[in-house]
KEMAR-377872 format. One record per residue (C-alpha): residue number from 1; residue in one letter; x, z, y. Coordinates in nm, 3 decimals, m for minus. Last residue first. Example, Ala and Ser with C-alpha at 12.3 -4.5 7.8 and 13.67 -1.06 7.14 Angstrom:
residues 2
+------+------+---------+---------+---------+
| resi | resn |       u |       w |       v |
+------+------+---------+---------+---------+
|    2 |    S |   1.367 |   0.714 |  m0.106 |
|    1 |    A |   1.230 |   0.780 |  m0.450 |
+------+------+---------+---------+---------+
This chain:
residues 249
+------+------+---------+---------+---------+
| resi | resn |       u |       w |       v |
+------+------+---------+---------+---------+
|  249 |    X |   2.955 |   7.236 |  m2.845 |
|  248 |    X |   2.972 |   6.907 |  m2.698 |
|  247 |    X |   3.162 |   6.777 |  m2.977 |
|  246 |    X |   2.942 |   6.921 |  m3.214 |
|  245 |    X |   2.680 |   6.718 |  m3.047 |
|  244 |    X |   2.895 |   6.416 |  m3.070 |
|  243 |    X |   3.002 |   6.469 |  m3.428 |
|  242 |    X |   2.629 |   6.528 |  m3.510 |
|  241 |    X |   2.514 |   6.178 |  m3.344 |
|  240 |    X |   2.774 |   6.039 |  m3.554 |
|  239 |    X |   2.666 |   6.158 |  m3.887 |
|  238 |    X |   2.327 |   6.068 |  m3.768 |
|  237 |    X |   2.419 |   5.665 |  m3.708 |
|  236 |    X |   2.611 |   5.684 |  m4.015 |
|  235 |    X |   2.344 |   5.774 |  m4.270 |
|  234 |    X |   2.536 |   5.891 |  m4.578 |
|  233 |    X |   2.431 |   5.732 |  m4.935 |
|  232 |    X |   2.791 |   5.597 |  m4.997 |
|  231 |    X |   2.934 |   5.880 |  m4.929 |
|  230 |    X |   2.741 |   6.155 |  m5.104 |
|  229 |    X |   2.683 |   5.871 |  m5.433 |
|  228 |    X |   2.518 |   6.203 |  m5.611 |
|  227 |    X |   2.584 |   6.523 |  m5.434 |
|  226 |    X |   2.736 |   6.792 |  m5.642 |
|  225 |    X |   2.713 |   7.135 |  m5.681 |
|  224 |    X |   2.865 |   7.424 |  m5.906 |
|  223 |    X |   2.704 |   7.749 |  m5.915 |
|  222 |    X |   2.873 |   8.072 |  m6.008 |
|  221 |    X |   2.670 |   8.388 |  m6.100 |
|  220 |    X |   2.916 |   8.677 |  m6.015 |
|  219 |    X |   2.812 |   9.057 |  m6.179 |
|  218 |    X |   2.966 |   9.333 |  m5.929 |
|  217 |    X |   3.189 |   9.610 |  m6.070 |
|  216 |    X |   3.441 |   9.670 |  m5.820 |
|  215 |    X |   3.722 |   9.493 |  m6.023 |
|  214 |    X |   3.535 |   9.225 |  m6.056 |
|  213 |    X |   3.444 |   9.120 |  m5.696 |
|  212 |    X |   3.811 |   9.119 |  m5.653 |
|  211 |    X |   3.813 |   8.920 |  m5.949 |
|  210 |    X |   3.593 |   8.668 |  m5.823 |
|  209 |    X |   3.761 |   8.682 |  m5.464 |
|  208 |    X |   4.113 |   8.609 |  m5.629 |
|  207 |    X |   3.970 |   8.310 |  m5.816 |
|  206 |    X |   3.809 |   8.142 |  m5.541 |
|  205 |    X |   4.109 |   8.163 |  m5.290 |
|  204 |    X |   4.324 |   8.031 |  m5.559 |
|  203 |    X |   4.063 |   7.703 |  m5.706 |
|  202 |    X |   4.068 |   7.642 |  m5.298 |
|  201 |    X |   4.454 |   7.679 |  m5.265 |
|  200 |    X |   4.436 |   7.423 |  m5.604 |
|  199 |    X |   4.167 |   7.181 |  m5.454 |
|  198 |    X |   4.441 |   7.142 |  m5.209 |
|  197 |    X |   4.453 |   7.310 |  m4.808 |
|  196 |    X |   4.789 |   7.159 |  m4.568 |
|  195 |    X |   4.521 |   6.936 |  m4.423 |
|  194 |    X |   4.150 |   6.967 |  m4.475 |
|  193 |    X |   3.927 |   6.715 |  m4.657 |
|  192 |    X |   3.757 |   6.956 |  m4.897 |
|  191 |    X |   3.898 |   7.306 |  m4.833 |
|  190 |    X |   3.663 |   7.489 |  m4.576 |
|  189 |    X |   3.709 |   7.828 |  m4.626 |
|  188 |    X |   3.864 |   7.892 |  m4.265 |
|  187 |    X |   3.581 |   7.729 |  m4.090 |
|  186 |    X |   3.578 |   7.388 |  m3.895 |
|  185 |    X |   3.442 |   7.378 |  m3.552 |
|  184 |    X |   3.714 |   7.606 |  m3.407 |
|  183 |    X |   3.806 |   7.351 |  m3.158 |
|  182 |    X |   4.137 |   7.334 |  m3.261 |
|  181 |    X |   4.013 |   7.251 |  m3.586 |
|  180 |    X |   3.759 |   6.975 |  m3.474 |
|  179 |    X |   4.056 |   6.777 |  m3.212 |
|  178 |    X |   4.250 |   6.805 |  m3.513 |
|  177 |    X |   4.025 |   6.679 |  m3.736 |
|  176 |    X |   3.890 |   6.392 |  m3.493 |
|  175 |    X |   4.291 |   6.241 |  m3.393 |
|  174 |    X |   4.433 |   6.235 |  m3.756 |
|  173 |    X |   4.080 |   6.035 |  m3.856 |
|  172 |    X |   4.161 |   5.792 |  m3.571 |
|  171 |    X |   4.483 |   5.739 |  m3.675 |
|  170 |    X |   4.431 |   5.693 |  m3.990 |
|  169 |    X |   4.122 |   5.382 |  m3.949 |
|  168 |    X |   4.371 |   5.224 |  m3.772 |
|  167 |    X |   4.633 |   5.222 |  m4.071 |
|  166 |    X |   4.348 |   5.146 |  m4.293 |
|  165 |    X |   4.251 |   4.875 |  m4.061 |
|  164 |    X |   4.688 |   4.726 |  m4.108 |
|  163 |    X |   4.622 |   4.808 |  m4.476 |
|  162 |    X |   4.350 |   4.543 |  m4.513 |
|  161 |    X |   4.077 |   4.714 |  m4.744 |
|  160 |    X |   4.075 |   4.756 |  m5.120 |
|  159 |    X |   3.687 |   4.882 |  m5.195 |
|  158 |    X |   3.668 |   5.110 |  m5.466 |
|  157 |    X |   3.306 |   5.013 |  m5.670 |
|  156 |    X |   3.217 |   5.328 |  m5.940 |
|  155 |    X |   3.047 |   5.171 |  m6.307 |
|  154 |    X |   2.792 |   5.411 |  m6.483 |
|  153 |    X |   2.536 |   5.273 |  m6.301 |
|  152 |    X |   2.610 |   4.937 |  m6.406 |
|  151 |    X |   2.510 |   5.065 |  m6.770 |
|  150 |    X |   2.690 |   4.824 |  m7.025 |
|  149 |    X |   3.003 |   5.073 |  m7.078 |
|  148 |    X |   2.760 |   5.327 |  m7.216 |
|  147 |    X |   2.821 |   5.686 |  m7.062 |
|  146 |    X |   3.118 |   5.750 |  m6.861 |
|  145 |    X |   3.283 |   5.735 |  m6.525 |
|  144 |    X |   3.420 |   5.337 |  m6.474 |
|  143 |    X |   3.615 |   5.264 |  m6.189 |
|  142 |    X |   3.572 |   4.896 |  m6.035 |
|  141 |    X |   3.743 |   4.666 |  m5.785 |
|  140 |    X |   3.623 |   4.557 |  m5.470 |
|  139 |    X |   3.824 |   4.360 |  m5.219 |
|  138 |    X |   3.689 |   4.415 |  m4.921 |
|  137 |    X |   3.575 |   4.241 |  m4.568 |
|  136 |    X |   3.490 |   4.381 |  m4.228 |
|  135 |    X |   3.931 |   4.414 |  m4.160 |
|  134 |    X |   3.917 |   4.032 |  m4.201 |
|  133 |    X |   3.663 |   3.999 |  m3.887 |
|  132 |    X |   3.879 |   4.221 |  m3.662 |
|  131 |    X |   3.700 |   4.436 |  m3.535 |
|  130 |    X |   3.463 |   4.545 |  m3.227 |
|  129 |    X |   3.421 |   4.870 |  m3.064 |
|  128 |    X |   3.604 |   4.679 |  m2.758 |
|  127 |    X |   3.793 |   4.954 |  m2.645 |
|  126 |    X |   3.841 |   5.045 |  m3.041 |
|  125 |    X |   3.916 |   4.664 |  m3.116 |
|  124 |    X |   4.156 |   4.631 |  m2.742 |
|  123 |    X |   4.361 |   4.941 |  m2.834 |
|  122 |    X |   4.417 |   4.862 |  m3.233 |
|  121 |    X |   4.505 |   4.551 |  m3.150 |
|  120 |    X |   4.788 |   4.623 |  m2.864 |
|  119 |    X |   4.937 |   4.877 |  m3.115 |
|  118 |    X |   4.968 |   4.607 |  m3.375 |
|  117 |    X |   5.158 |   4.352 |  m3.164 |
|  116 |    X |   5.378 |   4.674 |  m3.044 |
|  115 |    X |   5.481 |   4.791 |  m3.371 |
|  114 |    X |   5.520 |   4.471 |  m3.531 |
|  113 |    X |   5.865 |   4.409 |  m3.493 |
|  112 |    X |   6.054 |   4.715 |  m3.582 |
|  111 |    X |   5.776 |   4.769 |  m3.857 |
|  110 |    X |   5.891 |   4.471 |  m4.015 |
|  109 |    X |   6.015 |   4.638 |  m4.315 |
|  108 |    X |   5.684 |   4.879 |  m4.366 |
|  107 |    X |   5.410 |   4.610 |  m4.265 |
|  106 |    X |   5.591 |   4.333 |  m4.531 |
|  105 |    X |   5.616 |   4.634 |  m4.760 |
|  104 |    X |   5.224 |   4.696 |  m4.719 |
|  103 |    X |   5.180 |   4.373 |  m4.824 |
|  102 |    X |   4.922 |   4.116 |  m4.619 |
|  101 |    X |   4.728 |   3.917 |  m4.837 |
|  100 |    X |   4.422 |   3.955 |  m4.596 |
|   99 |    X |   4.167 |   4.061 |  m4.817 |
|   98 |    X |   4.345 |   4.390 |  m4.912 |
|   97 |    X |   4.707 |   4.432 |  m5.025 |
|   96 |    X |   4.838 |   4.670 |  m5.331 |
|   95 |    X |   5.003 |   4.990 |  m5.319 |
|   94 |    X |   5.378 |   5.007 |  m5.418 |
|   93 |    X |   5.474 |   4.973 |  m5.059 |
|   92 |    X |   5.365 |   5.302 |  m4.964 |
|   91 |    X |   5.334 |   5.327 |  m4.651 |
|   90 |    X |   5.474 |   5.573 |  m4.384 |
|   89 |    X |   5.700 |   5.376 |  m4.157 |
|   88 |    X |   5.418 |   5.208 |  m4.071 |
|   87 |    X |   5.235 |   5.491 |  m3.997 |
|   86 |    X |   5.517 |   5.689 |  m3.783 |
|   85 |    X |   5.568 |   5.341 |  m3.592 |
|   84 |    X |   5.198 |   5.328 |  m3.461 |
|   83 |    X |   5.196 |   5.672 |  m3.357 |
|   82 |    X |   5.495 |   5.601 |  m3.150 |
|   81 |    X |   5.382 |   5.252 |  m3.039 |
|   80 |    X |   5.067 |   5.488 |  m2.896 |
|   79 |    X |   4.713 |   5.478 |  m2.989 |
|   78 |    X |   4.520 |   5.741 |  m2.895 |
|   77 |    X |   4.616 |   5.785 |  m2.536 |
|   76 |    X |   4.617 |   5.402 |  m2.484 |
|   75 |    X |   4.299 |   5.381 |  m2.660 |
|   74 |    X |   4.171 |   5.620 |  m2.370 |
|   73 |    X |   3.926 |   5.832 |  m2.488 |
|   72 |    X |   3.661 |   5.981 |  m2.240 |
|   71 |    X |   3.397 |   5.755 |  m2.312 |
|   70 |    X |   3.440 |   5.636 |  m2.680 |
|   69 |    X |   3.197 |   5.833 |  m2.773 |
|   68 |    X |   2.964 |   5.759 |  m2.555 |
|   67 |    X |   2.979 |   5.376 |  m2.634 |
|   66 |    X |   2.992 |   5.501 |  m3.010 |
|   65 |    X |   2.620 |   5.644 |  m2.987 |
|   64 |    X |   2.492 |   5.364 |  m2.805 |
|   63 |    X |   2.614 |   5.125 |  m3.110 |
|   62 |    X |   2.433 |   5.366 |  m3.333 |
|   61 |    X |   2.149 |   5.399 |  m3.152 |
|   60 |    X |   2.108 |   4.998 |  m3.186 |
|   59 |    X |   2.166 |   5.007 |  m3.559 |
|   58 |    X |   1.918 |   5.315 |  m3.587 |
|   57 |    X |   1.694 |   5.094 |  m3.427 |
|   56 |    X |   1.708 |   4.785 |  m3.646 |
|   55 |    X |   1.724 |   4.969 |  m3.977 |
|   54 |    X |   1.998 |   5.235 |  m4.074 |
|   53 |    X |   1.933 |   5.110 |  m4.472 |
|   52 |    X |   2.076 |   5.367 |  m4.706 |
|   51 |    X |   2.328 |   5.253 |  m4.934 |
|   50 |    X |   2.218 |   5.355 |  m5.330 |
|   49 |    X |   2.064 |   4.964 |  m5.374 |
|   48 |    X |   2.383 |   4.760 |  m5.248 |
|   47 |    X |   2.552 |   4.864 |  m5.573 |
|   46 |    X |   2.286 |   4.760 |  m5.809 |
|   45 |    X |   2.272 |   4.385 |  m5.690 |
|   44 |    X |   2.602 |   4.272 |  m5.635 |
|   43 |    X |   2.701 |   4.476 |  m5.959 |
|   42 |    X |   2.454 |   4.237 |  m6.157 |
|   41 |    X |   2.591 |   3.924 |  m5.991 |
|   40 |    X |   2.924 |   4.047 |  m6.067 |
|   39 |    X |   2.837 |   4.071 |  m6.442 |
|   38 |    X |   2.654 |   3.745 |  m6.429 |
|   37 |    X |   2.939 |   3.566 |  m6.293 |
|   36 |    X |   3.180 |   3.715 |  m6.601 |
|   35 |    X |   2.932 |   3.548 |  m6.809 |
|   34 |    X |   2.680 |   3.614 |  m7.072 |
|   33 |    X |   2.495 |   3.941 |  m6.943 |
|   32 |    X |   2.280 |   4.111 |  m7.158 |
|   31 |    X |   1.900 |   4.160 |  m7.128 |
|   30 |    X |   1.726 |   4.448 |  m6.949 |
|   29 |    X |   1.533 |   4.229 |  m6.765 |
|   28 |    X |   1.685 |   4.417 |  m6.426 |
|   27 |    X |   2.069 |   4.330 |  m6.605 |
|   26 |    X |   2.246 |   4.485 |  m6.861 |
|   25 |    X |   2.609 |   4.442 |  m6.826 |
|   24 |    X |   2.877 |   4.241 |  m7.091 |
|   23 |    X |   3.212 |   4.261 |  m7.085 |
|   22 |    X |   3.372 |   4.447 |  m6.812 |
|   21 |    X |   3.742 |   4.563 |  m6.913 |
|   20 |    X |   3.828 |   4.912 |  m6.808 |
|   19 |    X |   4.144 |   4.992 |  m6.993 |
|   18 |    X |   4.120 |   5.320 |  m7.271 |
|   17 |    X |   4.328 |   5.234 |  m7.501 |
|   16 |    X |   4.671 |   5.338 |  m7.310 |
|   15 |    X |   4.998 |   5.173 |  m7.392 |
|   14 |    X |   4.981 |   4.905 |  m7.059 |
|   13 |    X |   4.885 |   5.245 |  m6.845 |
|   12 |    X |   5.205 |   5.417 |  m6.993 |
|   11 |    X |   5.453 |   5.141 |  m6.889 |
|   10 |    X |   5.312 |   5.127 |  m6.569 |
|    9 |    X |   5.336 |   5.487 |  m6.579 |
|    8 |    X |   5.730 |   5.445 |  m6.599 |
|    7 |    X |   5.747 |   5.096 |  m6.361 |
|    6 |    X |   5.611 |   5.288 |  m6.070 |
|    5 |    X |   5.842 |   5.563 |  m6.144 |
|    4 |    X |   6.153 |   5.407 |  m6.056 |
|    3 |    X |   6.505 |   5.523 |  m6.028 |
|    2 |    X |   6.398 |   5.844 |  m6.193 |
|    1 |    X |   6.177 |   5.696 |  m6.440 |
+------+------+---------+---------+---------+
């Protein structure tokens, strides 16, 4: 286990009872599917239907939208072979390619040579705000939640990217939260999504002010939320607009 984990809780995954395996899914006439086809046709169609539709002019604003802001970013600022190199080094080469076949520990050996090939893409797609055609297209594999195992609602899609768009995608992340907590924009008591913060710091912080509350003899009604499909159901054209007016701000 020491030597290698991955093969330990492979071990343990192979001995569990509980492995997704999709059988049979009801489809729109509520009858069963036959095939494995029919199953995928049936996920085809339900998962498309919780993604919300940005129409023709919301696709146009949102191609305005990251024109501005990209102005005032240099790729060559925000992409670096440094940067670049620090990523690479970085992956785990236990996880599993995306579309492209490409292994993250083919990226992680032959970071030496592909530091500067893959630092010149990444500047010319985000100066371009244009991608790589292979980086638009996902392997999909499922989670199931609960409930009956023939409800395709009850089924979660994870999409397995191509790890050199994930690496991309990273840097660009890295470079908006820190430019949003220097900025103050983000509060202290905001957990989700945060570096050096874990659900257990926020589980912490919440359990000390409880008691607090307590010990001074105040009742505490506690209400726990949650937004159905939040990311998949998120309008991208406004969540940009907002970073850009918060980036004015």
């Amino acid at each position: 286990m020491k030597r290698n984990p991955r093969l330990f809780y492979k071990y343990v995954h192979n001995k569990q009872r509980n492995v997704v395996i999709v059988k049979s899914l009801k489809k729109a006439d509520r009858s069963l599917s036959r095939s494995d086809k029919e199953s995928a046709d049936v996920l085809c169609q339900k998962f498309p239907q919780v993604f919300v539709d940005p129409g023709i002019t919301n696709q146009r604003s949102l191609l305005s939208v990251c024109s501005s802001l990209n102005e005032g970013l240099s790729a060559h600022e925000l992409f670096t072979d440094d940067i670049v190199y620090k990523k690479l080094s970085l992956l785990n080469p236990a996880k599993s390619p995306g579309p492209d076949a490409v292994h993250p520990h083919l990226l992680k050996s032959c970071a030496d040579l592909l530091v500067t090939p893959l630092t010149c893409i990444f500047q010319k797609s985000f100066s371009g705000s244009c991608l790589p055609d292979d980086w638009k297209t996902a392997n999909v594999v499922l989670l199931f939640k609960k409930g009956s195992k023939t409800d395709p609602d009850n089924y979660r899609p994870v999409s397995l990217t191509c790890v050199t768009c994930k690496i991309m995608e990273s840097v660009i992340s890295d470079y908006v939260a820190e430019k949003m907590m220097n900025s103050g924009l983000l509060c202290a008591i905001q957990h989700g999504f945060s570096k050096r913060k874990s659900c257990v710091m926020n589980l912490l912080t919440a359990f000390e002010t409880w008691t607090k509350w307590m010990d001074e003899g105040y009742g505490i009604d506690i209400v726990y939320l949650d937004y159905q499909k939040a990311f998949d159901s998120v309008n991208h054209a406004k969540l940009i607009e907002k970073l850009i007016l918060a980036n004015m701000t």
